[in-house]
C-alpha positions, 0 to 999 in steps of 0.5 A: 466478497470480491466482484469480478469485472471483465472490464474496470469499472468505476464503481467507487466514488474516491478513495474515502468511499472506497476505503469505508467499503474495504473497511467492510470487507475486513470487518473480522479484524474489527476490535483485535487490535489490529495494526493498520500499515498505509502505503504512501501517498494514495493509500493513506485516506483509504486506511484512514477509512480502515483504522477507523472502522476496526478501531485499529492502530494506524501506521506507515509503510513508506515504499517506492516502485523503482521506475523504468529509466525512460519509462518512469510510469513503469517499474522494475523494483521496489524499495522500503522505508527499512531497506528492503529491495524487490527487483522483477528479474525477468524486467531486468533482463527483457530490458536489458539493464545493466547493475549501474543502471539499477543502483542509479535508479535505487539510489534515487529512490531511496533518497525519495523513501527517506524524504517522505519517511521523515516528512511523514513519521519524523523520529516517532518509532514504528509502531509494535507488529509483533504477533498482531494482525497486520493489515497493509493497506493501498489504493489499488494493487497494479503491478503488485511489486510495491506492495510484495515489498511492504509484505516482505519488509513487514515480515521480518518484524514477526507479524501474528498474520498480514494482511493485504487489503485494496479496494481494487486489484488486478487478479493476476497480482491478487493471486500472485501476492497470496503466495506472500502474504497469508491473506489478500482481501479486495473488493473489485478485480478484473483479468482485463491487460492494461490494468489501471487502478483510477479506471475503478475510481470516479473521482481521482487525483494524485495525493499530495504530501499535504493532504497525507499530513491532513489525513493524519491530523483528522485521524489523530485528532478523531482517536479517544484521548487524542492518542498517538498515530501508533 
């Protein structure tokens, strides 16, 4: 059940609790062999806490927002690990980009998708999606835009259903990525302009490529006879 807030408040304690909560949330999925995608770097403690709680498989969406050429905390695109590109057109155009611009901004960030895709999965293939559930898996949906391109990339593998889960969202990009995805379960949501996702979390910091491997390690180490990732 999603609690509404008129203004964010920091209702979970870091990323580990909220992802137990959200595991809560999405207890139906628990024991179908469900696939378990997280979203480098911050959302992969929170689906550590996920995949564990379904007893699911456990993956990796590596996705990057494209930001803003002079405005690197903002984006105008996204971009997947399999290629997959999303542009805000209407970004594009109040901005006033041009296409060199965009290709210039896209090329960095594919080359930041591949370094992370490599440091992070290596050669292991992706794992099987198709006909399962597929939950997707961050710590927070702001803008939306990285997460419509994780959904629109997962897609293409013929998925049984997806899933976009968070433990917290702003409601306006709730609602938008219900037109994409064929459910979005979050815990906490608010209209409020200026939507942050640390405002909901006391403790916050950024997640490193280290601690990414670690949550890895702990979660492979953890599953019955030292199972693979995927």
């Amino acid at each position: 059940m999603v609690t509404y807030f008129e203004v964010p408040q920091a209702i979970f304690d870091n990323r580990q609790d909220a992802g137990q909560r959200l595991a809560a949330e999405l207890g139906d999925y628990a024991g179908r062999s469900a696939v378990v995608l997280a979203i480098p770097n911050g959302g992969v403690p929170v689906a550590v806490e996920v995949a564990s709680a379904l007893e699911a498989d456990l993956d990796l969406m590596v996705v990057r927002k494209i930001p803003l050429p002079l405005n690197p905390e903002a984006g105008f695109g996204a971009i997947a690990d399999d290629g997959t590109v999303i542009l805000n057109e209407d970004i594009v155009r109040s901005v006033g980009l041009s296409r060199q611009q965009i290709e210039h901004e896209a090329n960095k960030v594919r080359a930041e998708v591949k370094r992370r895709s490599l440091l992070y999965k290596g050669d292991r293939l992706p794992v099987k999606v198709s006909g399962r559930a597929v939950i997707l898996v961050d710590d927070g949906l702001a803008s939306g835009v990285t997460m419509t391109a994780a959904v629109q990339s997962v897609r293409c593998r013929h998925p049984g259903e997806i899933v976009v889960a968070a433990p917290c969202a702003s409601a306006k990009t709730a609602n938008q990525l219900e037109t994409v995805a064929d459910k979005v379960i979050v815990c906490a949501s608010s209209f409020a302009p200026g939507f942050a996702v640390a405002d909901f979390y006391r403790h916050w910091r950024d997640v490193s490529d280290s601690e990414v491997l670690r949550c890895l390690s702990r979660w492979k180490a953890g599953r019955p006879g030292g199972m693979k990732l995927s």
